[in-house]
N, C-alpha and C positions, 0 to 999 in steps of 0.2 A: 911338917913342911912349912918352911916361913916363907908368907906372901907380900908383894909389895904395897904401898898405899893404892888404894882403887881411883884408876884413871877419872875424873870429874867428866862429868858428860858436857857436850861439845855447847857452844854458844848458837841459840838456835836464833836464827834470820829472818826475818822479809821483805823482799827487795822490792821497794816502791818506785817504778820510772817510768816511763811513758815509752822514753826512745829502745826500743829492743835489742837495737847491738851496743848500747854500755851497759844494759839489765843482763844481758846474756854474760858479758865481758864479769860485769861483779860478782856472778854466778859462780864464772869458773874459780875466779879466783879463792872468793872466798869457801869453796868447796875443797879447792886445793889445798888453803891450810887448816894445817890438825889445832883441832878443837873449836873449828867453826864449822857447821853448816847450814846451807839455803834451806827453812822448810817451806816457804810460798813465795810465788811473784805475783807483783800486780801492776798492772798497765795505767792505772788509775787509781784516786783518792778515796772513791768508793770500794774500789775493791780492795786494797789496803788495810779499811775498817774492817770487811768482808773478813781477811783471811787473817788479820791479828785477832780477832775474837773466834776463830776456829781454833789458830794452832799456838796461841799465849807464846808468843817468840821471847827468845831475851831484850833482841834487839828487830825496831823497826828501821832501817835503811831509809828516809825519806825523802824524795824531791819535791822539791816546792811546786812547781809549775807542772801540773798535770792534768787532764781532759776532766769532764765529769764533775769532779771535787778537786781542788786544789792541795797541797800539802798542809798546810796549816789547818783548815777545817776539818783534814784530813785526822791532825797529830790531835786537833782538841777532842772530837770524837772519841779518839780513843783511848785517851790520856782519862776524859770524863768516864768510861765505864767502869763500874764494880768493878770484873771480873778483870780487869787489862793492868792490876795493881802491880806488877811484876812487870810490867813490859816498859822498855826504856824506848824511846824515840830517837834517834840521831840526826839530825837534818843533812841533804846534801845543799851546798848553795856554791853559787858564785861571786865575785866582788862587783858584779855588774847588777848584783840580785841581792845583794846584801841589806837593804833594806826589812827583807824578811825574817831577820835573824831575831829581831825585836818582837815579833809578831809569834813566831817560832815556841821561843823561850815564852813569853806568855801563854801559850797553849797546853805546855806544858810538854817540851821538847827538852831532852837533857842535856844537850849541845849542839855540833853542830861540825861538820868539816868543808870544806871545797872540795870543789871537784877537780882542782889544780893537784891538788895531795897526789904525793905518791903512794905506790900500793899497801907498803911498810906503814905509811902515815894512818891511810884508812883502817889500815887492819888494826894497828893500835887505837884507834880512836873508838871502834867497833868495841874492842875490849875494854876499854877505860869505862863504858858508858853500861856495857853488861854487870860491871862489878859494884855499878852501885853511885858510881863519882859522875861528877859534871866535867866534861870537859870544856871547862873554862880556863884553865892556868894559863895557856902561852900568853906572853904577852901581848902579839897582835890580836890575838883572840878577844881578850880584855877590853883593850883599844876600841873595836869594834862594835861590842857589845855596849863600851861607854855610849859611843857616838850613839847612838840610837834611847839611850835612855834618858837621851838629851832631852829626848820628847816628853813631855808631862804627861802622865799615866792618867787616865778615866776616873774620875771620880771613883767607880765602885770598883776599882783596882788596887787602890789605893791602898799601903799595907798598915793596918792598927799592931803597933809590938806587943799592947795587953800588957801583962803582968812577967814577960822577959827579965830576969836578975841581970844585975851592972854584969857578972861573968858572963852571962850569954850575950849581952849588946857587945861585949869587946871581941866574944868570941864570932858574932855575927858582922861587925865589921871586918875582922881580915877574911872571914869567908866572901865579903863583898869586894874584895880589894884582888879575888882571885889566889889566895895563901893556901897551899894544903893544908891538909890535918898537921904535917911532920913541922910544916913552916910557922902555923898557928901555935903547935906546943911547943917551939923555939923561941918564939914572940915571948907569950906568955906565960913560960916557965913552967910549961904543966907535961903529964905523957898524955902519948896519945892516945891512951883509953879514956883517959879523962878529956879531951878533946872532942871524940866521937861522943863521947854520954851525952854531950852538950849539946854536940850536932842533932843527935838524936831527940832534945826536949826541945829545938827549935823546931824543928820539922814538926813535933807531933802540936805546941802550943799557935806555930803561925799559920798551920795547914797545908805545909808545903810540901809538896810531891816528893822532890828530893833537892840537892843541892843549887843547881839552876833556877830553881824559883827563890832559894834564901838570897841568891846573888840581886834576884829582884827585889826581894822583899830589902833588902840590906840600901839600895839605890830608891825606892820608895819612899823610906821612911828618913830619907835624908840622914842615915849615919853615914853612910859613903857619898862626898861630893865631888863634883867631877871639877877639874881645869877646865879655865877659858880655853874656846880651841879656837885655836891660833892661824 
């Protein structure tokens, strides 16, 4: 009897909000589609920390502004434990709040969506960030993310490249410029296995979480600079 490939187990969640009828609303939704579901909620920042280090989610759901703990002290907490090595962060923000994005992405949040997003949007965004990627590509996303890094980073933030080869600096500048892997191996005429290897020596040599922190690290060390804004 020939069997099919085994179903991958679903994207497991924690839905981080304060307001109970959008926590309830993200709930259903994302319960409703196949290969995601809710395994905790939290009404607060503390509780967040609380039930990502219970149930090691793929993905944390986060809102910035919440009682108790905020979303960001929230993401750095949990981003800083051992055991939360696998857990991706997603921030919820809005344009009115977008200041936080910057803050965010520091703490070690993998990107980031609005609460504008349609349901298609979030759910994609939820998956982008479970798989491992930064959701940073669109280019308003970029945009945004520039404006903020406008600000000059803390001294002890501040990123040393080390001992990076010319291929990783070139290949860490179009990750700062917001490139995929597909668009970076276009760029520079390579595959994309050889691409990720790369991705992979940057992460482990500059200590970066995953790809949202190179985009930092990339905007720190001044290989990516921004335009006068206008």
């Amino acid at each position: 009897m020939t069997t099919g490939p085994a179903t991958p187990p679903p994207i497991r969640v924690v839905l981080a909000e304060d307001q109970a009828l959008i926590r309830d609303s993200l709930k259903v939704l994302i319960d409703a589609t196949p290969g995601l579901t809710t395994v905790g909620e939290a009404g607060t920042g503390a509780e967040a920390v609380t039930l990502t280090g219970r149930w090691r989610p793929d993905v944390v759901l986060m809102d910035v502004r919440m009682p108790v703990m905020d979303g960001i002290e929230a993401t750095r907490r949990i981003c800083a434990a051992p055991g939360n090595a696998g857990v991706r962060v997603l921030i919820l923000t809005t344009f009115d709040l977008d200041e936080y994005v910057h803050a965010s992405l520091r703490a070690g949040a993998s990107g980031f969506v609005l609460k504008s997003a349609t349901a298609p949007e979030l759910l994609a965004a939820i998956r982008v960030v479970a798989s491992g990627e930064a959701l940073l590509a669109p280019t308003a996303t970029r945009r945004l993310i520039a404006r903020f890094l406008r600000t000059p980073a803390p001294a002890a933030a501040t990123r040393d490249l080390g001992d990076i080869t010319r291929r990783e600096r070139e290949v860490l500048t179009l990750v700062g410029t917001g490139l995929s892997n597909t668009e970076i191996a276009g760029h520079l005429h390579l595959s994309v296995g050889t691409v990720k290897t790369h991705i992979g020596r940057l992460l482990a040599k500059l200590g970066a979480r995953d790809r949202a922190q190179l985009v930092i690290a990339a905007y720190e060390s001044g290989l990516v600079t921004l335009p006068e804004a206008r």
